[in-house]
C-alpha positions in Angstrom: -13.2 -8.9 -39.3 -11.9 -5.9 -37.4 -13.7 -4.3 -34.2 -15.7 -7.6 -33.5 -17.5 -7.5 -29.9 -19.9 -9.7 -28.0 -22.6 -7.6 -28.7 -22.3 -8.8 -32.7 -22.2 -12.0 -32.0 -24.9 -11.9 -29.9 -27.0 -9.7 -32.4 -26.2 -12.4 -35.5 -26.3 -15.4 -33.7 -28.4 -14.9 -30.3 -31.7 -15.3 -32.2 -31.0 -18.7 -33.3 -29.1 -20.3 -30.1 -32.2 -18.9 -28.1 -34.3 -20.9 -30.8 -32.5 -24.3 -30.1 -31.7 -23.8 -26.7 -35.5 -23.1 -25.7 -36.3 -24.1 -22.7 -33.0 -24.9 -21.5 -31.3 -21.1 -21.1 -32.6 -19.4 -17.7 -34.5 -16.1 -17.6 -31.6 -15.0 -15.7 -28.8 -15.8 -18.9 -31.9 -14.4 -21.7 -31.9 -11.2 -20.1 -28.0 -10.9 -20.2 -28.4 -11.3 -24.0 -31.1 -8.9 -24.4 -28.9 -6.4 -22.3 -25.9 -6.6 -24.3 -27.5 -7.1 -27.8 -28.9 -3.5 -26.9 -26.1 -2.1 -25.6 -25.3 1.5 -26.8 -27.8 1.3 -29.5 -31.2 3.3 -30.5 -32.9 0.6 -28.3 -31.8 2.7 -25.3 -31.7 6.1 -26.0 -28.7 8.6 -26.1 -27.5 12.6 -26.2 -25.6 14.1 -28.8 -23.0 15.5 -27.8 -20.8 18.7 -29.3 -16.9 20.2 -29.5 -16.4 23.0 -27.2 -14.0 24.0 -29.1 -14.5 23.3 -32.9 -18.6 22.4 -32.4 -18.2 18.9 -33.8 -21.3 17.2 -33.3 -21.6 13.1 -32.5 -24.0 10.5 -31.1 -23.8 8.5 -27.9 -26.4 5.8 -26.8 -26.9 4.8 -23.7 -25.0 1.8 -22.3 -27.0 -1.6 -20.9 -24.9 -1.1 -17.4 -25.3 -4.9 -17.1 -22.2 -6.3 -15.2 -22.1 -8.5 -17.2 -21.5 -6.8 -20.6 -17.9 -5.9 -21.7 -18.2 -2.6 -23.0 -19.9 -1.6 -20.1 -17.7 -3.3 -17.0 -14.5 -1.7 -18.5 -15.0 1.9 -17.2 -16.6 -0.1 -13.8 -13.3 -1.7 -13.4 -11.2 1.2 -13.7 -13.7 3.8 -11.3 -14.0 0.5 -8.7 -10.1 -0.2 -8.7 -9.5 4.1 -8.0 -12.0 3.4 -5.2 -9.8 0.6 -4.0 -6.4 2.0 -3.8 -8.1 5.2 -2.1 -8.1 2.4 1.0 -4.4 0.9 0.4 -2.5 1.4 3.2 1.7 2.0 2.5 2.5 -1.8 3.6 2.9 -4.8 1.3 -0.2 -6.6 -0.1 -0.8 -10.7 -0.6 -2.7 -12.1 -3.5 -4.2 -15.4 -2.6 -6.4 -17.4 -4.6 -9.2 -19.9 -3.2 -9.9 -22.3 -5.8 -13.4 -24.9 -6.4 -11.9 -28.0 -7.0 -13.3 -29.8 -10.5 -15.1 -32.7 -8.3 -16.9 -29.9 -7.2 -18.1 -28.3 -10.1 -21.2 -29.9 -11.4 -22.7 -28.8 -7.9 -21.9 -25.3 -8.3 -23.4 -25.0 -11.5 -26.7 -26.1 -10.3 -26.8 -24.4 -7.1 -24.4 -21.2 -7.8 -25.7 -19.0 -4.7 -25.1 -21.9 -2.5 -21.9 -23.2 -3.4 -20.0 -19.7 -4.3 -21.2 -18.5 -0.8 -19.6 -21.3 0.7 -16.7 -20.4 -1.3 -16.2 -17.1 0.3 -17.2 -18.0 3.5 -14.8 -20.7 3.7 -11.7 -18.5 2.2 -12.2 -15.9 4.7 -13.0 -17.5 7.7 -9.6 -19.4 7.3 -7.7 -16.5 6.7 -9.3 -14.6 9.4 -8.8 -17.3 11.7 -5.6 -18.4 11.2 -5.0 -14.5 11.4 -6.2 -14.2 14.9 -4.1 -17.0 16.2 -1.4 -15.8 18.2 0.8 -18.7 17.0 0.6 -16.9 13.5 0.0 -13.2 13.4 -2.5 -12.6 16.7 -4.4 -9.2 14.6 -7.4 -8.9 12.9 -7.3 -8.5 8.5 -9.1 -7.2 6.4 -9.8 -8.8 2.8 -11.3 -7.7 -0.8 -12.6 -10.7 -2.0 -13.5 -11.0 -5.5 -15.2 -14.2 -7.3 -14.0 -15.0 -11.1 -15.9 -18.3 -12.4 -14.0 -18.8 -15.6 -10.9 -19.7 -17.1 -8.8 -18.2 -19.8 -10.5 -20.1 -22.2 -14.3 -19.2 -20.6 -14.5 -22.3 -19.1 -16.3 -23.6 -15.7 -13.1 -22.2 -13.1 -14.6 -21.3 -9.9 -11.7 -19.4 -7.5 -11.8 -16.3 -5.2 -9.0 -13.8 -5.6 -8.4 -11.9 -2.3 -5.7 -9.1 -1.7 -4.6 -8.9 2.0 -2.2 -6.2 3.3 1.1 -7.6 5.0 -0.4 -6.8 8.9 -3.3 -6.2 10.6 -4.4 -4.2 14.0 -3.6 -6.2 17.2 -6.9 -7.8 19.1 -6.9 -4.9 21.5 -6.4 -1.9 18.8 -3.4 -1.1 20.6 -1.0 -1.4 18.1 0.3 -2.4 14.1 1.5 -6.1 13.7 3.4 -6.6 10.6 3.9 -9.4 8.6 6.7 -11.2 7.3 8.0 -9.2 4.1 8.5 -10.4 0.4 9.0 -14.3 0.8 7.1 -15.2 4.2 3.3 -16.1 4.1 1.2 -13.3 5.0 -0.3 -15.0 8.6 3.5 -15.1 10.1 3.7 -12.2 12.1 7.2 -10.5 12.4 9.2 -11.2 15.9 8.3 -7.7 18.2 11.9 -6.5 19.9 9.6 -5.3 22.9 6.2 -5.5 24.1 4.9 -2.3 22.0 7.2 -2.3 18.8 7.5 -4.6 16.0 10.3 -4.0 14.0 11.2 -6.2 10.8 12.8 -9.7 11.2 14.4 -11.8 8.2 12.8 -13.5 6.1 11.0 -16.8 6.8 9.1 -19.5 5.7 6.0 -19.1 4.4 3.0 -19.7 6.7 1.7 -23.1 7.2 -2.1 -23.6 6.7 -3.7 -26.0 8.5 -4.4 -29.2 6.7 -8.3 -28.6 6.4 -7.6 -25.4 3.9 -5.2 -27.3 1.5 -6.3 -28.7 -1.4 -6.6 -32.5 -0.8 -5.2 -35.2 -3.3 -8.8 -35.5 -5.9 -10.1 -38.2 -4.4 -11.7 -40.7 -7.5 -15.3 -39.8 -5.6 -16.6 -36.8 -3.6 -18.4 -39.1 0.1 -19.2 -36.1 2.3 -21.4 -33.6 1.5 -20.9 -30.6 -0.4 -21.1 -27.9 3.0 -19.1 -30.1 4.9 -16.0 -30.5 1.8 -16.6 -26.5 1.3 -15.8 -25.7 5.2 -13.3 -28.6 5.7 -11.1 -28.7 2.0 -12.4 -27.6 -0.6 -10.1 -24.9 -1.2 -6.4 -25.0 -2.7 -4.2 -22.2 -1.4 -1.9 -20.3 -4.0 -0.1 -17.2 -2.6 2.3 -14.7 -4.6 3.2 -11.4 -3.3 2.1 -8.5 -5.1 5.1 -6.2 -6.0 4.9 -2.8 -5.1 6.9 0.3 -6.9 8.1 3.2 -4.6 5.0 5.5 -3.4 1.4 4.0 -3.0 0.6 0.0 -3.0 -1.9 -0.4 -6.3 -4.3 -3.1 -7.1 -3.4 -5.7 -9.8 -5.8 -5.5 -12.5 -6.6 -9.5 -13.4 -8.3 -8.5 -9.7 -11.3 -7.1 -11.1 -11.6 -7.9 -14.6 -14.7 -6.9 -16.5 -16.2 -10.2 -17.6 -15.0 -14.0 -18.8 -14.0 -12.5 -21.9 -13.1 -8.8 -23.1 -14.0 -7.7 -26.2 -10.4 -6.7 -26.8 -9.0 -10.6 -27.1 -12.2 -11.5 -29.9 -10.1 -11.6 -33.3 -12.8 -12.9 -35.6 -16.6 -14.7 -36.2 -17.1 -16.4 -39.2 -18.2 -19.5 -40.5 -15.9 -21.8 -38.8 -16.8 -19.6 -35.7 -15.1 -17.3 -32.7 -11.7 -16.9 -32.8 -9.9 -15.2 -30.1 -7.3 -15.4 -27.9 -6.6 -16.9 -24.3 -3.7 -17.9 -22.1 -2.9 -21.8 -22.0 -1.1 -21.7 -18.3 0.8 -25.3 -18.9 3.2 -23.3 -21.1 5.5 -20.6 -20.0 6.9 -17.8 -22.4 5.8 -16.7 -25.9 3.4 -20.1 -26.3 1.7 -19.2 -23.3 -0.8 -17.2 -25.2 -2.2 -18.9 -27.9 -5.8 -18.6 -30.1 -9.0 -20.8 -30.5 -11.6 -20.7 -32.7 -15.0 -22.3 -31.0 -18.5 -22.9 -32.5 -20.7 -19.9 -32.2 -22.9 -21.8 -30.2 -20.6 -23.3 -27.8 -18.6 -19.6 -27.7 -22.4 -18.3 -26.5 -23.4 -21.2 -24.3 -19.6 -20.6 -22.5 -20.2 -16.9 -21.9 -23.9 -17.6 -20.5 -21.9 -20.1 -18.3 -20.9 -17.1 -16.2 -23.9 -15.4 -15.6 -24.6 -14.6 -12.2 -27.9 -15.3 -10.0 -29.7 -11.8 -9.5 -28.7 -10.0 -6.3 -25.5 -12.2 -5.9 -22.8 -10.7 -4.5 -19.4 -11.0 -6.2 -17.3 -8.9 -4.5 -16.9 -8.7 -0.9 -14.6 -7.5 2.2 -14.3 -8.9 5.2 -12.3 -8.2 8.6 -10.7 -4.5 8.7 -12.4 -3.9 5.6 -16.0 -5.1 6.3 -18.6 -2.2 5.0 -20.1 -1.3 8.1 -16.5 -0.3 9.9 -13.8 0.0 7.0 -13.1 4.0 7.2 -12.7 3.8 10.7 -10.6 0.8 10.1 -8.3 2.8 7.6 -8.2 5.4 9.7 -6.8 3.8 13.1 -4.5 1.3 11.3 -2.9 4.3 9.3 -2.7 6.2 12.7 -0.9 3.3 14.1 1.9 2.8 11.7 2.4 6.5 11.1 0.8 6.9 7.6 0.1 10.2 6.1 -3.5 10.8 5.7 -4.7 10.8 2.7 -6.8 14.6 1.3 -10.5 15.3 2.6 -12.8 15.2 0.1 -13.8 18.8 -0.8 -10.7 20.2 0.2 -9.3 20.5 -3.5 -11.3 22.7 -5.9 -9.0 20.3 -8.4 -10.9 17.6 -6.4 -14.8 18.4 -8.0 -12.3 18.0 -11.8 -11.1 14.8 -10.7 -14.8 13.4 -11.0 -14.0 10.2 -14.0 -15.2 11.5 -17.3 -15.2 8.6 -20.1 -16.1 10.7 -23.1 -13.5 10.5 -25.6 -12.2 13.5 -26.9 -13.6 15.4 -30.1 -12.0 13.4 -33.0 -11.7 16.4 -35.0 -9.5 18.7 -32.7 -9.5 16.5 -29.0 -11.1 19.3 -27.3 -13.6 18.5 -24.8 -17.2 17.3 -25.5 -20.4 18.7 -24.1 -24.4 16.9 -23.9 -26.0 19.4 -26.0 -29.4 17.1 -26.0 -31.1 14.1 -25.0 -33.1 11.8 -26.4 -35.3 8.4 -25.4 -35.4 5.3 -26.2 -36.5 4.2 -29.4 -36.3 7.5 -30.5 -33.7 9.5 -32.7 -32.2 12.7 -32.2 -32.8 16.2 -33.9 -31.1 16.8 -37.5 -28.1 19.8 -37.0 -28.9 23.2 -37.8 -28.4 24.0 -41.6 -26.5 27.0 -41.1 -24.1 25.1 -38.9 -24.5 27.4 -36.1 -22.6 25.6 -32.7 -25.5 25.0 -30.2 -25.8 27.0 -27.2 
């Protein structure tokens, strides 16, 4: 079976799983179904939309917009990572990775709100503590925080992913302290040669975190309770240093992927179930990536796993790059270590054509296509002309 999305699965199966899991799926996960079931169908509404060039003429329905529908989060994650890199200043970035331990995971799952905003609150507050100490880095961070609750294999995985530029703006504003580059841990601040100019040092150790944000040895049963083991050590530290080509620093892409699964990896439902494909990290090279086939109903009750509460937040900035004070932020710490600006808004006429536009070309001769009209939901559009004439 070629082309096979979540949608289908949802729209062949979803009426029987809802049937045996009554009462036991929230209103919260039914909705999610409902959204993506009636995803870019009639259900919604549409336009039509027509060739400039050679008038072809094709239907487009309106998409669900849920965030957590694959077709729809794919063109999010590409407009919200452009949005991101607009902020990248032309210094190295960190990629660090605040992880739920397992002893830990039945709790999240009944109180997800709770336990994922502990989560985040613990992350960052360790890094922008151990940030501000002077025996580290003694300058004020800023981190995009992003919260992934699956695995490869869509299964209960917990962790924060949080991108951290190598330096941060001394306590006082008054200057740019670097970090240690390529090897060194991104808290270790590089050795000034005077009072108002740091200039780069070798390469070091990586920082040490303090014992309370490393992951602890599992212990055989969880005694304290959950707050005090998400502030104290719940979280295991992993930190890689993003690579970065000549020009500007750019985002990695795992950093804000769409949902637990893309419809992209689904190779097949049939009646021994899902098949797709997913990434067993205990193997390194070509039998890393490997496929699984899963029950329909166990593939659906996975992918509801995931489901977010309403109004939860999952992705944040903190420090440099908190909402309220980011551009400002950008601004001084690019002024401080000599970074070009980047264009005003506006001041491009090429700027109102950079706008993202995710029609797809006209099939017939790729030229570019127009909404000629507009219809509601339930509702169907108007039949062509007869005489073919191209719609003004």
């Amino acid at each position: 079976m070629a082309g096979i999305e979540v949608a289908d699965i949802f729209r062949d199966h979803g009426a029987a799983w809802r049937a045996a899991n009554a009462g036991h799926a929230s209103l919260g996960q039914l909705k999610v179904m409902a959204a993506i079931e009636d995803c870019r169908t009639a259900a919604l509404g549409g336009h039509v939309e027509a060739c400039e060039d050679c008038g072809h003429r094709r239907i487009a329905y309106n998409s669900c917009r849920n965030r957590h529908c694959p077709k729809c989060q794919g063109a999010a994650a590409k407009d919200w990572l452009a949005a991101r890199e607009a902020d990248l200043l032309p210094v190295g970035y960190f990629h660090l990775v605040f992880t739920l331990p397992a002893e830990l995971a039945g709790i999240a799952w009944q109180n997800k709100a709770v336990v994922y905003d502990l989560l985040f609150r613990a992350a960052s507050e360790t890094l922008l503590t151990i940030a501000a100490d002077p025996r580290h880095l003694g300058a004020r961070i800023g981190i995009t925080a992003v919260l992934h609750t699956w695995g490869s294999a869509m299964t209960h995985h917990a962790h924060v992913h949080m991108i951290v530029p190598g330096g941060g703006i001394a306590l006082d504003r008054s200057r740019w302290i670097a970090c240690l580059p390529a090897s060194a841990g991104p808290l270790q601040a590089v050795p000034p040669a005077d009072a108002g100019q740091a200039q780069p040092g070798p390469c070091g150790r990586a920082a040490r975190v303090p014992q309370r944000a490393r992951g602890p040895a599992r212990p055989r049963r969880l005694r304290r309770s959950p707050r005090a083991a998400a502030q104290e050590e719940l979280v295991r530290l992993r930190q890689a240093t993003l690579r970065r080509a000549a020009g500007p620093a750019r985002l990695p892409r795992p950093l804000h992927p769409p949902v637990a699964i893309a419809n992209s990896r689904l190779l097949a439902c049939d009646e021994r179930g899902v098949t797709f494909r997913y990434k067993d990290y205990r193997h390194d090279g070509g039998e890393r990536y490997r496929t699984m086939t899963l029950a329909t109903d166990e593939f659906i009750r996975r992918f509801l796993l995931h489901v977010l509460p309403k109004g939860f937040h999952r992705i944040r900035h903190y420090g440099l790059l908190a909402t309220a004070a980011c551009k400002a932020n950008v601004a001084r710490a690019r002024e401080l270590i000599a970074a070009p600006e980047p264009p005003a808004e506006g001041d491009d006429v090429a700027d109102a054509a950079a706008v993202p536009d995710h029609r797809s070309p006209c099939s017939c001769c790729g030229g570019r296509m127009i909404i000629v009209e507009i219809f509601e939901r339930g509702c169907c559009p108007r039949a062509p002309p007869e005489d073919g004439i191209r719609p003004s």
